[in-house]
C-alpha positions as CSV (number, residue, x, y, z in Angstrom):
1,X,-44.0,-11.1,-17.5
2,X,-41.6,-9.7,-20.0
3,X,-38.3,-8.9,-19.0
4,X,-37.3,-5.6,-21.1
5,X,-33.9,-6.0,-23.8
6,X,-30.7,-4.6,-22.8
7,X,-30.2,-1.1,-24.2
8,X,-26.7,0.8,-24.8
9,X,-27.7,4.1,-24.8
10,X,-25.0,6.9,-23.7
11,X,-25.8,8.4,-20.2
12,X,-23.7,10.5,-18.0
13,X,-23.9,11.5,-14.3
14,X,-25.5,14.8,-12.9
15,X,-21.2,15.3,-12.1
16,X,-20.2,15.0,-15.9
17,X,-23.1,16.7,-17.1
18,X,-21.5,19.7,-15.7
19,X,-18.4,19.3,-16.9
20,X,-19.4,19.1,-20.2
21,X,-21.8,22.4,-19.3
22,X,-18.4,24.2,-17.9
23,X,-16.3,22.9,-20.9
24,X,-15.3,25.3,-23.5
25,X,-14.8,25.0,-27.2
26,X,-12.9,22.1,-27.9
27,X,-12.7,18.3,-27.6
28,X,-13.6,17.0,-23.9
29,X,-12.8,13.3,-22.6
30,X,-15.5,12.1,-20.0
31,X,-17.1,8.8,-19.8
32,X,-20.8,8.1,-20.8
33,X,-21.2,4.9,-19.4
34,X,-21.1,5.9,-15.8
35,X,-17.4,5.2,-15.2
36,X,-17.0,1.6,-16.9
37,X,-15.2,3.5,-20.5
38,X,-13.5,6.7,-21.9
39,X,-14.6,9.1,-25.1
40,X,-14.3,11.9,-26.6
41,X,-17.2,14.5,-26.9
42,X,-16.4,17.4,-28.6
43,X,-17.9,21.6,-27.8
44,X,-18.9,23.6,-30.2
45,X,-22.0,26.5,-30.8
46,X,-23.7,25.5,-27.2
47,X,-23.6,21.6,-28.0
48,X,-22.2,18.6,-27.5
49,X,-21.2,16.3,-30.2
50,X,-21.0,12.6,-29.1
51,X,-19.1,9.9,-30.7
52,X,-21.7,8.8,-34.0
53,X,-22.4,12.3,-34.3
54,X,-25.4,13.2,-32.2
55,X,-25.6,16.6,-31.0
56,X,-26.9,17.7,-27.7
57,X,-28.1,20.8,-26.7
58,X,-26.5,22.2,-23.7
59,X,-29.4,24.2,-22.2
60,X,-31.1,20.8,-23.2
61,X,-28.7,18.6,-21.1
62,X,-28.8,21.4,-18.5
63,X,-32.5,21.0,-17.8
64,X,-32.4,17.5,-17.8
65,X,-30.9,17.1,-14.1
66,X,-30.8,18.9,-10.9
67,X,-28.9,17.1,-8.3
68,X,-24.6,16.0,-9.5
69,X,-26.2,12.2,-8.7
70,X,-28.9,12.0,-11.1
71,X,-28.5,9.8,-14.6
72,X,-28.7,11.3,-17.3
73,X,-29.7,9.8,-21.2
74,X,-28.5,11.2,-24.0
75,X,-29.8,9.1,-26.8
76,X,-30.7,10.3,-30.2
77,X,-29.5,13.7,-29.0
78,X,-32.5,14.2,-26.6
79,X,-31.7,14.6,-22.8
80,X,-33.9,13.0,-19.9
81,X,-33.4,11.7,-16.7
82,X,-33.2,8.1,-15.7
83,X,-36.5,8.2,-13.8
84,X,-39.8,6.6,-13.8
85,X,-43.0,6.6,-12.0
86,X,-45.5,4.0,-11.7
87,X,-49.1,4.7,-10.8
88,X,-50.1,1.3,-10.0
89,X,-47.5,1.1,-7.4
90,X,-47.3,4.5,-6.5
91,X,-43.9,4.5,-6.5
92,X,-40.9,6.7,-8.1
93,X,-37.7,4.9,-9.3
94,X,-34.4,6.8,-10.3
95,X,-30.5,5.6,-11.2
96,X,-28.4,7.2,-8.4
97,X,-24.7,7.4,-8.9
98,X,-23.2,8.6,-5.2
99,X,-19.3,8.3,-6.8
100,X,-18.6,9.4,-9.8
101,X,-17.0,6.7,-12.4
102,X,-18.7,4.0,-10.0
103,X,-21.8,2.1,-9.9
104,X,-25.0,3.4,-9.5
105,X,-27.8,2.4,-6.9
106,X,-31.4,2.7,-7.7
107,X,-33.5,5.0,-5.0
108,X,-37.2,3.7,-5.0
109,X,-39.1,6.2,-2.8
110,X,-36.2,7.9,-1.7
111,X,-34.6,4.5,-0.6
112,X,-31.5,3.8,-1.8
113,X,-31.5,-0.3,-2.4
114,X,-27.6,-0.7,-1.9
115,X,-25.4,0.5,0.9
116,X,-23.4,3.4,-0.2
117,X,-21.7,4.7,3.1
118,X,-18.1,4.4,2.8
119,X,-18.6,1.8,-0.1
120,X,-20.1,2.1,-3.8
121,X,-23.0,-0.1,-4.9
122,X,-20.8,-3.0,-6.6
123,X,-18.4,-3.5,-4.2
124,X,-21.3,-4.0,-1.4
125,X,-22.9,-6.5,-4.1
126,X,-19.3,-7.7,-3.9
127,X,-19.1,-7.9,0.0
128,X,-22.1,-10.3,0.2
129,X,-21.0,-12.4,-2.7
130,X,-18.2,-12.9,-1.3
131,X,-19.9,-14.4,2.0
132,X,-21.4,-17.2,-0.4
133,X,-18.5,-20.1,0.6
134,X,-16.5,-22.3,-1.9
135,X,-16.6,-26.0,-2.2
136,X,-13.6,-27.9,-0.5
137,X,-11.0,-27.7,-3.1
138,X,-12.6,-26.2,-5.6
139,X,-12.5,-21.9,-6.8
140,X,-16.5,-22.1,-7.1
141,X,-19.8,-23.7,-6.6
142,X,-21.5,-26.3,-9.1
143,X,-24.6,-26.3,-10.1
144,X,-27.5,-23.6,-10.3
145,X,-28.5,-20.3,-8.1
146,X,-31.0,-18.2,-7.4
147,X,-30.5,-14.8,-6.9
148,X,-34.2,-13.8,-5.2
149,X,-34.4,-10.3,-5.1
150,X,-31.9,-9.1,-7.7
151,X,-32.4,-5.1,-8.6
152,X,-29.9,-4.1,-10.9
153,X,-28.1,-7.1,-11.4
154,X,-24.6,-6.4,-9.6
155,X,-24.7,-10.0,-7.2
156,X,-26.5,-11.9,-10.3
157,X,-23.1,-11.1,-12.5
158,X,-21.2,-11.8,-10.2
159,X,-22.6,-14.9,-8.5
160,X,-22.6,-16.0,-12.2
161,X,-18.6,-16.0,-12.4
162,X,-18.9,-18.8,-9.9
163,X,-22.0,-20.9,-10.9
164,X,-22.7,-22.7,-13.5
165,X,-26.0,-20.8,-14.4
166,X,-27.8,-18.3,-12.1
167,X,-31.7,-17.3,-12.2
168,X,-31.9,-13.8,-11.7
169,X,-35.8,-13.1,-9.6
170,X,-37.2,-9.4,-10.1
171,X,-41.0,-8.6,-9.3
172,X,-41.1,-5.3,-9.9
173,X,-40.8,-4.2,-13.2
174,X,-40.1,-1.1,-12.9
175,X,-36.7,-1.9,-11.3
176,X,-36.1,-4.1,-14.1
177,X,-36.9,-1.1,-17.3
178,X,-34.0,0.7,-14.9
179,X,-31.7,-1.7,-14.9
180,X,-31.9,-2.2,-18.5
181,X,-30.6,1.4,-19.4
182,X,-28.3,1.1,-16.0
183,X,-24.4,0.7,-18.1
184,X,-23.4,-1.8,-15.0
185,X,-25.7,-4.2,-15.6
186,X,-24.9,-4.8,-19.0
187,X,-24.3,-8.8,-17.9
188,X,-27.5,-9.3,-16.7
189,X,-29.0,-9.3,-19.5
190,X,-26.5,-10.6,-21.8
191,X,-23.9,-13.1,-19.8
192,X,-25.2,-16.6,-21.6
193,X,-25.5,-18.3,-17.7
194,X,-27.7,-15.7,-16.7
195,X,-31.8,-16.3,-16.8
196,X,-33.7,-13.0,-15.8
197,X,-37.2,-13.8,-14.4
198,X,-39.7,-10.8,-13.7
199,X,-41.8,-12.9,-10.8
200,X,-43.1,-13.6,-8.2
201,X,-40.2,-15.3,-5.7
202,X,-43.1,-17.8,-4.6
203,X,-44.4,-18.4,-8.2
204,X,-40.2,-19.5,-9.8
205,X,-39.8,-21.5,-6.1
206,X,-43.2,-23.5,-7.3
207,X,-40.9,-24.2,-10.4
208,X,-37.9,-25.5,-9.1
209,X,-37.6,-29.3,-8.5
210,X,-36.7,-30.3,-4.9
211,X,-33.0,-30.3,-4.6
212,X,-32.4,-28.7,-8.0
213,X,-30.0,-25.4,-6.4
214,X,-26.8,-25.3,-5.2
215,X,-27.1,-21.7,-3.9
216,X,-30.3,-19.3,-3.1
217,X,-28.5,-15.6,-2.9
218,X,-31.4,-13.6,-0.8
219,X,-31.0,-10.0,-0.8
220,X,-34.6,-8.5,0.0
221,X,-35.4,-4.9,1.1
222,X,-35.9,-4.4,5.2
223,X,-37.9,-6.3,7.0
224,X,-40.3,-2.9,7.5
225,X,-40.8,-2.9,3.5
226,X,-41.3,-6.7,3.0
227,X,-41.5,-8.8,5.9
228,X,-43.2,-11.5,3.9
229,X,-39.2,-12.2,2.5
230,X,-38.4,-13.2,6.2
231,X,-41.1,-15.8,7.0
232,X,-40.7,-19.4,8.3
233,X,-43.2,-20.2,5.4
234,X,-40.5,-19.3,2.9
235,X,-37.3,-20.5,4.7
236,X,-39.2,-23.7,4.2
237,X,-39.3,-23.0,0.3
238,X,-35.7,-22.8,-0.2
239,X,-35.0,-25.8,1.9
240,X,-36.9,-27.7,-0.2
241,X,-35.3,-26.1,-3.6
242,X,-31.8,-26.4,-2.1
243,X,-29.7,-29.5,-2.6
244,X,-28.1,-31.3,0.5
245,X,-25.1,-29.4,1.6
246,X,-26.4,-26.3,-0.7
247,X,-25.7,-22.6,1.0
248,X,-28.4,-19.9,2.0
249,X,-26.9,-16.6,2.2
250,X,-29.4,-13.6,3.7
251,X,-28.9,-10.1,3.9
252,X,-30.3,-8.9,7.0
253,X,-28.6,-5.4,7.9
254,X,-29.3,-3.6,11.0
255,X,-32.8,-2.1,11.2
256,X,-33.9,-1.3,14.5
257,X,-30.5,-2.1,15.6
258,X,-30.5,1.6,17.2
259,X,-33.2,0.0,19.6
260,X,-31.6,-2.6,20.3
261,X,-33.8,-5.3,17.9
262,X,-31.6,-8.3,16.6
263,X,-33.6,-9.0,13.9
264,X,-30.6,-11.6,12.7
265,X,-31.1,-13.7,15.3
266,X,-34.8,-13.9,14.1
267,X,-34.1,-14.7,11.1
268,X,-31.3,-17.3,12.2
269,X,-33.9,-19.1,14.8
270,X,-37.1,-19.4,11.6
271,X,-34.0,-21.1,9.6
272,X,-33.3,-23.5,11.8
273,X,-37.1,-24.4,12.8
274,X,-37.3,-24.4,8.9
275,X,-34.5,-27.3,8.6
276,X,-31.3,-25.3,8.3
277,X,-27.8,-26.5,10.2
278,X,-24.4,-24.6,10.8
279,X,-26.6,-21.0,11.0
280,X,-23.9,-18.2,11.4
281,X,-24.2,-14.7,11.2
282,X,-21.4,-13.3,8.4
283,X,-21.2,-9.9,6.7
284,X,-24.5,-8.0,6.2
285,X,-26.4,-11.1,7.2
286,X,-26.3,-14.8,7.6
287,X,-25.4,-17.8,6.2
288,X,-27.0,-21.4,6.4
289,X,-26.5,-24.9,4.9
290,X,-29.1,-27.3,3.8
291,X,-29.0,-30.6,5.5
292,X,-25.9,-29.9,7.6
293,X,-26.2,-30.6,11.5
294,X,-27.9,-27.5,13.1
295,X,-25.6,-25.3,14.7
């Protein structure tokens, strides 16, 4: 399938929206990247001119959003939401910013796909990243990863400061048009170790040779929305597309944990039928080594 281009277009969050709405006459700094730059819009006779000269209406931009967390494009002058809804999957998708000048999650159903409780998006990409282990004596991993699941691209950039290339897996493309828009994951579609794949995980595992990753980052929604992402069957997969001594980091969380369901320690017993040694639970999830001693 076609993965979409990367697309710098201005957008601003439902926050600085209002601003700008509040501002009077005059010149206005505010970012519209979603937090990542500075510029300077200017306010004159109800619009906003942005740098390059577009001018947008301010009842315009003022329809354009409802809640201070929506995204908001302002390309070409014209004002619209960063939303989309797909018919086929019968599903709604929408950028999500829940700190203002930080990175956005995407809500898919009214789901949020990042944790954003005392933390903003990147820096829980960040937290699981940093679970992924370094070689002995060395600032990074060799060799190739596979980032299965990866949404918006946050883990994919930054998994790819420490591997030598990093296959990015996305099978919806829905989440994949958002991301392309989404200012924060800029790198995913242009960092030059980067290879974005819209697939199935199952069909891009039948591609890799046995042995041929260093890393498999696994990030999939719950267990409740895809429990075909914590099978034996697939553990198996990435056994057999990891190298000897290559990691397995898997985001668990805690559903059910309210009724007392360990559903890490399920997931930690089907790796270790599935071949897996020194299984350990870490932040988020757990982490597992391909042909260490099982543990």
């Amino acid at each position: 399938m076609t993965v979409p281009a990367w697309q710098s277009v201005p957008i601003v969050s439902g926050r600085t929206a209002q601003r700008m709405l509040r501002a009077g006459e005059g010149t206005l700094e505010v970012s519209l990247d979603l937090g990542r730059g500075r510029a300077q819009v200017r306010v004159e006779d109800g619009a906003i001119l942005l740098p390059g000269g577009a001018r947008v209406s301010k009842d315009e931009l003022a329809d354009a959003f409802s809640d201070e967390e929506d995204c908001v494009r302002l390309d070409g002058g014209a004002c619209r939401k960063v939303y989309l809804f797909s018919e086929s999957e019968r599903k709604y998708y929408k950028l999500f910013q829940p700190f203002e000048d930080r990175a956005p999650t995407i809500v898919i159903n009214g789901a949020t796909m990042h944790a954003i409780v005392g933390k903003d998006p990147w820096s829980d990409a960040a937290d699981k990243v940093a679970c992924v282990p370094d070689r002995p004596g060395r600032r990074s991993r060799p060799g190739r990863c596979l980032d299965t699941c990866c949404g918006l691209g946050y883990s994919a950039q930054l998994l790819a400061a420490r591997f030598e290339s990093v296959m990015a897996c996305e099978v919806d493309a829905n989440v994949l048009e958002v991301a392309s828009v989404n200012p924060w994951s800029e790198g995913l579609f242009t960092a030059p170790n980067v290879e974005v794949r819209n697939a199935d995980l199952r069909e891009v595992l039948a591609g890799c040779a046995p042995g041929s990753l260093g890393c498999i980052f696994h990030d999939p929604p719950t267990v409740y929305q895809a429990g075909e992402l914590y099978a034996e069957s697939l553990y198996r997969r990435f056994a057999a597309a990891l190298a000897r001594g290559g990691v397995l980091y898997h985001y668990v969380g805690e559903p059910g944990r309210k009724l007392g369901r360990d559903y890490a320690g399920g997931v930690m017993h089907r790796l270790r039928s599935a071949g897996f040694g020194r299984v350990r639970r870490v932040t988020g999830g757990v982490l597992a080594f391909r042909g260490a001693r099982q543990g």
